[in-house]
C-alpha positions as CSV (number, residue, x, y, z in Angstrom):
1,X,-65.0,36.9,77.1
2,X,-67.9,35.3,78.5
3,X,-71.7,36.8,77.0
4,X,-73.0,37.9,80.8
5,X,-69.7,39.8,80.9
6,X,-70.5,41.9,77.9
7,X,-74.0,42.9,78.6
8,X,-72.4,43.6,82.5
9,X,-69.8,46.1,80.9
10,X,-72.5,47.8,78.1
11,X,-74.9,47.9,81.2
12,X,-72.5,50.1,83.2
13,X,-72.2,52.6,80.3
14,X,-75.9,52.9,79.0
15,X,-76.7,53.8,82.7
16,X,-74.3,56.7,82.6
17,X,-76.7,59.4,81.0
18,X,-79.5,58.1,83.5
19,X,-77.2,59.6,86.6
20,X,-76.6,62.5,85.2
21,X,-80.5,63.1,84.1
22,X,-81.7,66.4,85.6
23,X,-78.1,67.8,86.3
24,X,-76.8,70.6,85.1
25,X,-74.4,70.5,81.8
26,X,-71.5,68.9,82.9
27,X,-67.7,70.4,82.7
28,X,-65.8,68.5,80.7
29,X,-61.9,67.6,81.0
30,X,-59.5,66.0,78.9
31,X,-56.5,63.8,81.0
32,X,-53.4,62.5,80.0
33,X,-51.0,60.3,81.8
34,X,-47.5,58.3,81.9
35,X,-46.2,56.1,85.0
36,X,-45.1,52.4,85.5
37,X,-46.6,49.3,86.1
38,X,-46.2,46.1,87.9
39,X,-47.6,42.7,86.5
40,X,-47.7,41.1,90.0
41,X,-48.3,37.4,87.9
42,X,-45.6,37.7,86.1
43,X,-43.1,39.9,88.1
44,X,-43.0,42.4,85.2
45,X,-42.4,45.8,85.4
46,X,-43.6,48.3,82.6
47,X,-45.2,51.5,81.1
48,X,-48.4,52.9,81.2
49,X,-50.0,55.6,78.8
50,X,-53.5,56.9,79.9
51,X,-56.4,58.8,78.6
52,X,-59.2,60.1,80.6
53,X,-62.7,61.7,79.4
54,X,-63.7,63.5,82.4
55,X,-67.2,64.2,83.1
56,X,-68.4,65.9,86.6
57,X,-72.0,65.1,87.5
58,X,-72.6,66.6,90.9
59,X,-70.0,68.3,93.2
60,X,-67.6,65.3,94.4
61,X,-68.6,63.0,92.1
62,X,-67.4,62.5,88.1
63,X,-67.7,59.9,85.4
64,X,-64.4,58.8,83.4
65,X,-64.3,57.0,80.4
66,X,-60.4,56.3,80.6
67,X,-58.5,54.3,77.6
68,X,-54.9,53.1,78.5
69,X,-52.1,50.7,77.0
70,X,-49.4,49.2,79.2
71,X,-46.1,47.5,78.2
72,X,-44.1,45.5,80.0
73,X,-40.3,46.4,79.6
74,X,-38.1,44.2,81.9
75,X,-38.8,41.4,84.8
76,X,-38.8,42.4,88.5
77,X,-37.5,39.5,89.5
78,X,-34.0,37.4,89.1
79,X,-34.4,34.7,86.8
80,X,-31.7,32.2,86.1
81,X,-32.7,30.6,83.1
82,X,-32.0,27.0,81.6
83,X,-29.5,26.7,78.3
84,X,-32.7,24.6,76.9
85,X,-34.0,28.9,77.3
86,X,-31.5,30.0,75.0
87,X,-30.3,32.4,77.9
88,X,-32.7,35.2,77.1
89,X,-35.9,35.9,79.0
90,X,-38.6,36.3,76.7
91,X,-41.1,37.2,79.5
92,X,-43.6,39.6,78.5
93,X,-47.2,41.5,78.7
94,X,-49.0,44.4,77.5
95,X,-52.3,44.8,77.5
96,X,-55.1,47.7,76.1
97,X,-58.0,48.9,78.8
98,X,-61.1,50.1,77.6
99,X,-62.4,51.3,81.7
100,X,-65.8,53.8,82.3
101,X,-65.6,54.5,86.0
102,X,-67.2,56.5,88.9
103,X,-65.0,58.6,90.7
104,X,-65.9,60.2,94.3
105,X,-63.9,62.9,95.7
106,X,-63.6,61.7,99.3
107,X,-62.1,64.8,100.5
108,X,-61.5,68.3,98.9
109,X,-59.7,71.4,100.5
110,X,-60.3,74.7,100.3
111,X,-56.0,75.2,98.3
112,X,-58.1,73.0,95.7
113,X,-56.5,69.6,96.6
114,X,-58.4,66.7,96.2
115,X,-58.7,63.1,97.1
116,X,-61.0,60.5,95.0
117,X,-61.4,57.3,94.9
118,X,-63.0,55.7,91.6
119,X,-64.0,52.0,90.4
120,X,-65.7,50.3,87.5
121,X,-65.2,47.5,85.0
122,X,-62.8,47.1,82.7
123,X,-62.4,45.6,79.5
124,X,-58.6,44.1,78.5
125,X,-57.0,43.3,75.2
126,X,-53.8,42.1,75.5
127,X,-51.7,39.1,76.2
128,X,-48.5,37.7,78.6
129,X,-45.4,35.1,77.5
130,X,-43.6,33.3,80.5
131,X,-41.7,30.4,81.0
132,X,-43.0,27.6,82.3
133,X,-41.3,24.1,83.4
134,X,-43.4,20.8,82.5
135,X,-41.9,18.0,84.2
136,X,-42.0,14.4,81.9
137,X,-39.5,12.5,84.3
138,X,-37.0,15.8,83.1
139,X,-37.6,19.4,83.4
140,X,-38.8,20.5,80.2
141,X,-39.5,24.4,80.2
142,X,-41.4,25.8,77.3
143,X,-43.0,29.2,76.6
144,X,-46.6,29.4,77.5
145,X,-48.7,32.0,75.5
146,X,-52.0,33.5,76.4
147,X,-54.8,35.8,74.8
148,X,-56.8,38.1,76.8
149,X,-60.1,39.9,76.3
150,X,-61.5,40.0,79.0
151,X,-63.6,42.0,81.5
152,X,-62.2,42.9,85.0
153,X,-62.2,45.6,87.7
154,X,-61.0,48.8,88.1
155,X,-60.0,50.6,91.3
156,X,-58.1,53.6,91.8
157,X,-56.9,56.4,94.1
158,X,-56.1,59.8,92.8
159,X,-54.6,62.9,94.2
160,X,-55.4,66.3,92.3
161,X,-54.3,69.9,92.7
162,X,-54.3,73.6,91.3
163,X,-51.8,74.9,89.1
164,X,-50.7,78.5,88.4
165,X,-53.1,78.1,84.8
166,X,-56.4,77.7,86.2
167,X,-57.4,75.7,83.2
168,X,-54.7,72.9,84.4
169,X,-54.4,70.4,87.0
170,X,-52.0,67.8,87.7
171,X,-52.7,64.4,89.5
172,X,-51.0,61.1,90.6
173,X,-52.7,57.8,91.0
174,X,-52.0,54.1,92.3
175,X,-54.4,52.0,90.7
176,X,-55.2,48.3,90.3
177,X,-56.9,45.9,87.5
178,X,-58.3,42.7,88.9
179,X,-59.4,39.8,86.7
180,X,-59.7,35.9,86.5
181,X,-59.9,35.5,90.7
182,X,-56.7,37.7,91.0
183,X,-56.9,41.1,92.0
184,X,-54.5,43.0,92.0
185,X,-53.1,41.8,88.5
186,X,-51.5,45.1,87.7
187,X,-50.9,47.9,89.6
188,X,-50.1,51.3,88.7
189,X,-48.4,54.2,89.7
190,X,-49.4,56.9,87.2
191,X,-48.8,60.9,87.1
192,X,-51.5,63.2,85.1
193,X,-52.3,66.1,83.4
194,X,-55.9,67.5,83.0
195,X,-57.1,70.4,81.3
196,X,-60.4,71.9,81.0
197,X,-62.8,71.8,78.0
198,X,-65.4,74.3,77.5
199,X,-67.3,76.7,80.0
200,X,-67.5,75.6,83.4
């Protein structure tokens, strides 16, 4: 991961506590999630776990400091692979997100239903294994391997509403991760659970 990347992502979390300067103490909640994912690059679909730390600031808008893994499980597409293959298709990503982001309720309803969009950067550590074809006067096709860490963006949209415990709200979210000059890379569909920590 390039150096101006770094001090881009640390800068976006050290400037946290200066929006928040002069507010009152914050509620905090705690969020977990499951959905699926699609790796658009690779046609992979997976799994996604989620964690949020949810901070709110000011009346529509919050801070989250969300960690996820995803896993891809099978490919989205038909393949029909070479015997030089082996016959099995060893496609495959995963990937760990480290992502603080802003989140804005863009519209919130008296039944307690709210719409928010958030965004922010997001740091990856993961990898992907596809086949590839290198052509030497004959096809040649040969796993390619690659490494991530790397910083990327973070957008998402997230529906939220009441539940019959007042201390617990569910949500569902589409969300996408953009990085080397592709965006959307990954996108997905997530449903949530938050609960409230502390006094209000």
């Amino acid at each position: 991961m390039k150096t101006n990347q770094l001090f881009l992502f640390l800068f976006f979390l050290i400037s946290i506590p200066f929006v928040t300067n002069g507010q009152d103490k914050p509620k905090l909640q705690y969020t977990i999630g499951l959905g699926s994912t699609l790796d658009r690059t690779n046609t992979l679909w997976g799994v996604n776990f989620s964690n949020e730390l949810n901070v709110n600031l000011r009346k529509r808008t919050s801070f989250n400091l969300g960690l996820s893994f995803y896993q891809s499980l099978f490919s989205a597409s038909t393949i029909s692979l070479p015997p030089e293959s082996g016959g099995n298709n060893k496609d495959q990503s995963s990937g760990l997100f480290i992502s603080p982001t802003l989140k804005f309720d863009i519209l919130q309803r008296p039944s307690g239903f709210k719409l928010a969009l958030a965004f922010g950067p997001s740091l990856q550590f993961g990898g992907d294994t596809y086949l590839a074809s290198f052509y030497t006067g004959v096809p040649a096709p040969s796993y390619v391997i690659n490494k991530y860490q790397r910083l990327g963006l973070i957008t998402e949209l997230e529906a939220e509403w009441k539940t019959k415990n007042p201390n617990v709200k569910n949500a569902a979210s589409i969300s996408a991760f953009g990085a080397d000059k592709t965006f959307p890379w990954y996108v997905n569909l997530t449903y949530k659970v938050r609960f409230g920590l502390g006094k209000n």
